[in-house]
C-alpha positions as CSV (number, residue, x, y, z in Angstrom):
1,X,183.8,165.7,128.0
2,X,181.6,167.2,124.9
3,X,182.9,164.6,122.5
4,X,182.2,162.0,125.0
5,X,178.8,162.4,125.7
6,X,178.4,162.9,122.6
7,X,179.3,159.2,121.5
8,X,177.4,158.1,124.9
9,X,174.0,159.8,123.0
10,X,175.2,157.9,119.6
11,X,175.0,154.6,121.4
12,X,172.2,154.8,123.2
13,X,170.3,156.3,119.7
14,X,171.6,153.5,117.8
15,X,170.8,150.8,120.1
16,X,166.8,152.3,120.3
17,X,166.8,152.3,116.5
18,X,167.7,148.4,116.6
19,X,165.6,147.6,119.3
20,X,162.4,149.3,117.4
21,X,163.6,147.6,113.9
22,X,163.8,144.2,116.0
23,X,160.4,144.5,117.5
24,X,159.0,145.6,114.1
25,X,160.4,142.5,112.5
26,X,158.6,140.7,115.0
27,X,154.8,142.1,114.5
28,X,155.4,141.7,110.7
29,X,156.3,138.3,111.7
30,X,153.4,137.6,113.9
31,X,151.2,139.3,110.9
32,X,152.3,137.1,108.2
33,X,151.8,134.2,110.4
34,X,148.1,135.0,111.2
35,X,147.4,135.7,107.3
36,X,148.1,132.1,107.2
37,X,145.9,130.7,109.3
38,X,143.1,132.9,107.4
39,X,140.4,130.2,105.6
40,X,138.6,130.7,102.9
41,X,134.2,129.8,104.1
42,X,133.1,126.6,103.2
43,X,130.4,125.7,100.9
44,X,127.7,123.6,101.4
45,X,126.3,121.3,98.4
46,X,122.4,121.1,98.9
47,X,119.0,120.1,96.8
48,X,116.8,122.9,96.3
49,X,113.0,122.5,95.0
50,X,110.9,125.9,94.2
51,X,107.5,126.4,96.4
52,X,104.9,126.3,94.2
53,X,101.2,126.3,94.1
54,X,99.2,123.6,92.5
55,X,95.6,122.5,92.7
56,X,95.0,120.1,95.9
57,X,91.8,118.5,97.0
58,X,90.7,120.5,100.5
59,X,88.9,118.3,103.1
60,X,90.3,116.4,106.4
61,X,94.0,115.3,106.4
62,X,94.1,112.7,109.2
63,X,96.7,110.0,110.6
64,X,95.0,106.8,111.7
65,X,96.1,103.4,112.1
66,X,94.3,100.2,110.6
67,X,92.6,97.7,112.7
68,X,90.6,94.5,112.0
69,X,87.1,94.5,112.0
70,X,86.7,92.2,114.8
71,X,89.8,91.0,116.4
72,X,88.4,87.3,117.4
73,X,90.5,85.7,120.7
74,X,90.9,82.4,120.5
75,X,91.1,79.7,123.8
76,X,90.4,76.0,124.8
77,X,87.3,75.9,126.9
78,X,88.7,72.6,128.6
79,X,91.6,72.4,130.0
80,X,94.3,69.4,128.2
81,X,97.4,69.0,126.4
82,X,97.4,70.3,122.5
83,X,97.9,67.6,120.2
84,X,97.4,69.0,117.1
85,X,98.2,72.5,116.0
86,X,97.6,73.2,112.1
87,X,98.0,77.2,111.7
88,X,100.8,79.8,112.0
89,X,100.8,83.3,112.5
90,X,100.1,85.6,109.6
91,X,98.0,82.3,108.5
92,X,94.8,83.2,106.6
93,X,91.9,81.4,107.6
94,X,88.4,80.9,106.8
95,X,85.2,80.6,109.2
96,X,85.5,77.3,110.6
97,X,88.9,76.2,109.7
98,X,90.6,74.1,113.0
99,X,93.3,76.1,114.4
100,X,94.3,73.6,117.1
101,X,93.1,70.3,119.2
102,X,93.7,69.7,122.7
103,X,93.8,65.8,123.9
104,X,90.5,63.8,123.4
105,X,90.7,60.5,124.1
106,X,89.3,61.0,127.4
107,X,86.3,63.2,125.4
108,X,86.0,60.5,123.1
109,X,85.2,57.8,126.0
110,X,82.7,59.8,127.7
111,X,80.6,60.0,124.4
112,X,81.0,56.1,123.9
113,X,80.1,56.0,127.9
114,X,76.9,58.4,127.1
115,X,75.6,56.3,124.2
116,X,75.6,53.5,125.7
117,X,73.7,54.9,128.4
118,X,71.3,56.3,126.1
119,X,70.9,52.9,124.3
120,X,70.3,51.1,127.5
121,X,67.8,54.0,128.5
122,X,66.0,53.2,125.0
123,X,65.8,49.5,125.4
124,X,64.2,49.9,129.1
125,X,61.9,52.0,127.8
126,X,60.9,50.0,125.2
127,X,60.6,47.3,127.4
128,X,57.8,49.3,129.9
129,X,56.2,50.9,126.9
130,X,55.7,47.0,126.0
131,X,54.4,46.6,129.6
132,X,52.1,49.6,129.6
133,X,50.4,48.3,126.7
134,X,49.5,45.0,128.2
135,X,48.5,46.5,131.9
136,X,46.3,48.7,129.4
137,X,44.6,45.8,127.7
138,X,44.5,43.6,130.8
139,X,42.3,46.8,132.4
140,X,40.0,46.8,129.4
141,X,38.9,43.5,129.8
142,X,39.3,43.6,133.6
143,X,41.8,41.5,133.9
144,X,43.6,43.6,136.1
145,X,43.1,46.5,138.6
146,X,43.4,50.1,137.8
147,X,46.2,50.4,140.7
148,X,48.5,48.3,138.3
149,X,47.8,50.4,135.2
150,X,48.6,53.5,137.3
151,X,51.9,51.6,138.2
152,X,52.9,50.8,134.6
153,X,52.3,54.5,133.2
154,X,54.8,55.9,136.3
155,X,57.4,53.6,135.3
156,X,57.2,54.5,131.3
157,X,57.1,58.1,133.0
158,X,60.0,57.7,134.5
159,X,62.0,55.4,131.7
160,X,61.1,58.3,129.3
161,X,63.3,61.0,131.9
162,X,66.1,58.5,131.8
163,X,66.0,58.2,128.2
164,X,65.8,62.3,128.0
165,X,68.4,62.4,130.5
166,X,70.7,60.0,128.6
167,X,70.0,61.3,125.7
168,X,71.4,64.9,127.1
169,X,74.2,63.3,128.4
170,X,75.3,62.4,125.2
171,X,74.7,65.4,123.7
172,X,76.9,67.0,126.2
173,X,79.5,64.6,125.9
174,X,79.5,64.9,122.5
175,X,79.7,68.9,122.2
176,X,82.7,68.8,124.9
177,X,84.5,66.6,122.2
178,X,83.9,68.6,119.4
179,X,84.8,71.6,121.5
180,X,88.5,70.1,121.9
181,X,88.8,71.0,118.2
182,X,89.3,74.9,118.3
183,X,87.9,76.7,114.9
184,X,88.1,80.1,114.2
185,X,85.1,81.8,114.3
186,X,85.8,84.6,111.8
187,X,87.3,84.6,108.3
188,X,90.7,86.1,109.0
189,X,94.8,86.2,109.7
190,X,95.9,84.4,112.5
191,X,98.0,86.7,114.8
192,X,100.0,86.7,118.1
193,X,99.8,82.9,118.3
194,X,101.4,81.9,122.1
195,X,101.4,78.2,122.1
196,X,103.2,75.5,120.9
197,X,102.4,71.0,120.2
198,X,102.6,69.5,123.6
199,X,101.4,72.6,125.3
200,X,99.4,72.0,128.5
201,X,97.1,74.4,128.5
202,X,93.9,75.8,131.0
203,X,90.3,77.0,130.0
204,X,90.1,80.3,128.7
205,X,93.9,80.8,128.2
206,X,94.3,83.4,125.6
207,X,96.3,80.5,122.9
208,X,95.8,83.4,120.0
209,X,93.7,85.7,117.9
210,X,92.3,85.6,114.5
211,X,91.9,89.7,113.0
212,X,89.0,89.6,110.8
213,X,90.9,91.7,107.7
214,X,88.2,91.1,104.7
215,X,87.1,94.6,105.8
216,X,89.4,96.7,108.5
217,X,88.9,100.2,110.3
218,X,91.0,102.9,110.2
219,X,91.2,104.7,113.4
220,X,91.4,108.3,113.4
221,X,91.3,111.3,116.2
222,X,89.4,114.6,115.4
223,X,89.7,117.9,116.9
224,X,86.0,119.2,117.9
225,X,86.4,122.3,115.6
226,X,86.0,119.6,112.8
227,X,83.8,117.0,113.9
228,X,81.2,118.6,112.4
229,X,82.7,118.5,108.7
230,X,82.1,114.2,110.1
231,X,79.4,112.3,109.1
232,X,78.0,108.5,109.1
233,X,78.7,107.6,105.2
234,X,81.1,110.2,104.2
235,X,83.6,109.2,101.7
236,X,87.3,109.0,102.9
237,X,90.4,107.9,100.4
238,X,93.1,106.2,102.6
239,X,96.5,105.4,102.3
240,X,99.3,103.1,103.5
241,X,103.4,103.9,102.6
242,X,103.9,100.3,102.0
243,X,101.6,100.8,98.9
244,X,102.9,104.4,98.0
245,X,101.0,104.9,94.4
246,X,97.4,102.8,95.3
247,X,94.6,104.6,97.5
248,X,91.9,102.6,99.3
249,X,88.6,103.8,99.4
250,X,86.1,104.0,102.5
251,X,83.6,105.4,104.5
252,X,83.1,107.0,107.9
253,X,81.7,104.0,110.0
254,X,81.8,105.0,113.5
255,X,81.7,108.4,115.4
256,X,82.2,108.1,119.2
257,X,79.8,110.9,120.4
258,X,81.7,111.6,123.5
259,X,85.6,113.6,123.3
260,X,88.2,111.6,124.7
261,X,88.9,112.8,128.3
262,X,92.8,113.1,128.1
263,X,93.0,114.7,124.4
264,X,89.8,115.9,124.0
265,X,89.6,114.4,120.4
266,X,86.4,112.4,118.9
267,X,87.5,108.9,117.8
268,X,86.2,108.1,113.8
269,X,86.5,104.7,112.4
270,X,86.9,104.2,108.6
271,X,85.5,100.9,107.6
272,X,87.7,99.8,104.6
273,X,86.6,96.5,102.4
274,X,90.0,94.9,102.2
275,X,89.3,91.7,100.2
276,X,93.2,90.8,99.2
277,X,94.3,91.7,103.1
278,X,96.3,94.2,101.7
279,X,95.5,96.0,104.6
280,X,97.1,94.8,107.9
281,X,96.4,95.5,111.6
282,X,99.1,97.8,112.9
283,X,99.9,99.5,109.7
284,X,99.9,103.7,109.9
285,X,97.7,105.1,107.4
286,X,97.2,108.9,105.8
287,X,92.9,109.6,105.8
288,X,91.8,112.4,103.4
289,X,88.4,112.9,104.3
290,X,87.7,115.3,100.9
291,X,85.7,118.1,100.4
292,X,84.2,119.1,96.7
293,X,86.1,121.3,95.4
294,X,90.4,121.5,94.7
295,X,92.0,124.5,95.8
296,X,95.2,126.1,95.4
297,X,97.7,125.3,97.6
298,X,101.2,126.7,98.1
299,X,103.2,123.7,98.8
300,X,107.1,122.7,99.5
301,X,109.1,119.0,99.4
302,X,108.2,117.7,103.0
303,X,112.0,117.1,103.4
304,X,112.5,121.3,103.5
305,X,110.6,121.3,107.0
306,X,112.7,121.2,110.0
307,X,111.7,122.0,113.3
308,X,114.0,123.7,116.3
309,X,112.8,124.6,119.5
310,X,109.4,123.9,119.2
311,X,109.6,126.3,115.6
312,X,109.1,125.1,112.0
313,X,111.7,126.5,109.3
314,X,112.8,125.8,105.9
315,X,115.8,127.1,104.4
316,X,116.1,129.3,101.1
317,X,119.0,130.2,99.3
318,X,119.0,134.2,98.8
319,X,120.3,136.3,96.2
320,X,123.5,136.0,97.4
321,X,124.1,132.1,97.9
322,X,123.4,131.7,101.9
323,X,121.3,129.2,103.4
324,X,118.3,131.9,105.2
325,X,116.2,130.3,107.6
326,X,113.0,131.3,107.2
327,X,109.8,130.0,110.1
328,X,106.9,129.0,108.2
329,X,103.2,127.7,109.4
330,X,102.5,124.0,107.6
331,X,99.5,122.8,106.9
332,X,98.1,119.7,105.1
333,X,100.3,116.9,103.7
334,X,100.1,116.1,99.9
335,X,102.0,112.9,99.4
336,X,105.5,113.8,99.5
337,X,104.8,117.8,99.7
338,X,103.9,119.6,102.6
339,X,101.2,122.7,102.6
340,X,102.6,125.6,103.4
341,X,99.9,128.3,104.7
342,X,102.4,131.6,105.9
343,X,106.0,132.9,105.6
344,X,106.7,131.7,102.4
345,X,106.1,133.2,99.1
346,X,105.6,131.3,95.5
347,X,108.6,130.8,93.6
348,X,111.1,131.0,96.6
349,X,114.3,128.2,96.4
350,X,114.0,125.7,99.0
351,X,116.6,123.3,100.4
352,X,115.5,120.2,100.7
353,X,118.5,118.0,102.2
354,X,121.7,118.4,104.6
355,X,119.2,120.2,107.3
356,X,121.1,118.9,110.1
357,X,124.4,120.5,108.7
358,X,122.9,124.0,108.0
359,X,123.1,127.3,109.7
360,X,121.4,130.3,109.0
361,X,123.9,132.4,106.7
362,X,125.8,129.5,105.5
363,X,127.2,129.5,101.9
364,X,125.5,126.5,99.2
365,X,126.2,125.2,96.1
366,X,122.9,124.1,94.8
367,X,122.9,120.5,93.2
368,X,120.1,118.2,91.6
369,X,117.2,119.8,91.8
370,X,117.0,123.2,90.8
371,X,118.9,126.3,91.3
């Protein structure tokens, strides 16, 4: 019985010992096959620019848009059909030039009709002017009674009316047929042009406007902590990005005196001369209203600001190669660089593209600009 169980403990010992070295094989298994699933971090190839600091004229940094000096709208007073139309839009034109003619033929008879009213009004008159003169010698000589000289001067009285009258007439007649040729009443670009040949059209239908652009305003808004730095007169340099290297120069020509009543915010026009219409009605434009003196400015590539959640950041590279994102306050814009007035320090690396793909800790490669 001793040597039995005996053998029984062998067994079961043995068959233990091969269960644990099975299970064993299988964590080292499962261990070698996580290892491989292990990935090394990926690095992100960015553009990085140093914040430096640099000389910058201090003043007002406003955004506006441009605007013509008088935006002229332009309608038949009659009503008719338009059969002549001789401008397109974007069209310049001076003071005067027709833009468009509505059907006159029935203008044109009415003046014949009115002159020759007024010629037979001229020939009756002269007629009892002829007749006046006679009753007037006749009574001299007392040849006839004062009754009939009375008589004559009524009727060249009343011829003269008709000839005033008829005259009138024709005047009106003929200012109703001039007025069927629309001209623009401003030197200007013709704009938002809604009609077309053949068009009927009524009186006072907007047909199109004309933007007087020899001179333009820019529109700007102003906080009231800076409308007093405002005045009538005060130089302004303006800009437009279709024309990235030429500024415009101008002067405050407007101030409304009363604070808009949603925003709060004083309303400043910048009258620009503009004598190549360079500047356009619509156009987005960047207002330095300047002081004296250039300061120094700590500034950054505008491309480094993001914003998230209502926060502004930029990312730097640290010491050790990771993207950190750091919140920063901006301040004026410079062109293409972007004031930065706290959380950043001179010298620090920016990144300046792949924002969107960035996290904060994120391994770069710096590329292009410097490192």
């Amino acid at each position: 019985m001793m040597v039995r169980k005996w053998r029984f403990n062998r067994y079961v010992a043995g068959g233990v010992l091969a269960a644990v070295c099975l299970l064993g094989g299988v964590f080292f298994s499962l261990d070698d096959g996580e290892a491989e699933d292990v990935k090394p971090q990926s690095v992100l190839s960015v553009s990085t620019r140093r914040a430096v600091v640099s000389e910058q004229q201090q003043g007002l940094h406003l955004t506006g848009t441009v605007e013509g000096l008088t935006s002229a709208i332009i309608s038949s007073r009659y009503s008719g059909t338009v059969e002549s139309l001789t401008v397109e839009n974007g069209q310049q034109v001076q003071a005067g030039t027709p833009l468009l003619r509505t059907d006159s033929q029935e203008l044109a008879n009415n003046v014949r009709m009115a002159e020759n009213g007024v010629h037979k009004a001229t020939v009756s008159h002269d007629n009892i002017a002829v007749n006046l003169q006679r009753q007037q010698s006749l009574y001299e000589t007392g040849a006839t009674s004062r009754q009939n000289l009375d008589a004559a001067q009524t009727q060249w009285a009343t011829s003269r009316t008709e000839m005033d009258d008829a005259a009138a007439n024709l005047a009106i007649a003929q200012k109703r047929l001039a007025d069927a040729t629309v001209t623009s009443p401003v030197t200007g670009v013709v704009a938002n042009k809604n009609v077309t040949l053949g068009q009927m059209v009524s009186a006072g239908t907007q047909l199109m406007t004309v933007e007087q652009i020899d001179a333009v305003y820019v529109t700007v808004q102003v906080e009231q902590q800076d409308i007093d730095k405002v005045q009538i007169g005060k130089d302004a340099t303006v800009k437009v990005d279709t024309y990235k290297d030429k500024t415009f120069a101008g002067k405050v020509a407007v101030i409304n005196p009363v604070a808009g009543r949603d925003n709060r915010l004083f309303m400043v026009k910048i009258r620009v001369e503009n004598p190549g219409f360079e500047l356009m009605p619509g156009m987005f434009a960047e207002v330095l209203l300047a002081d004296e003196e250039a300061k120094p400015v700590l500034t950054v590539p505008r491309s480094a600001m993001t914003s998230r959640k209502g926060q502004n950041y930029v990312f730097v590279v640290s010491d050790e190669g990771k993207a950190q994102q750091v919140s920063v306050e901006p301040g004026a814009l410079y062109d293409e660089n972007l004031e930065i007035k706290s959380g950043l320090s001179e010298g620090a690396l920016v990144i300046t593209d792949n924002l969107d793909k960035l996290k904060d800790g994120d391994m770069v490669n710096a590329y292009g600009g410097e490192k």
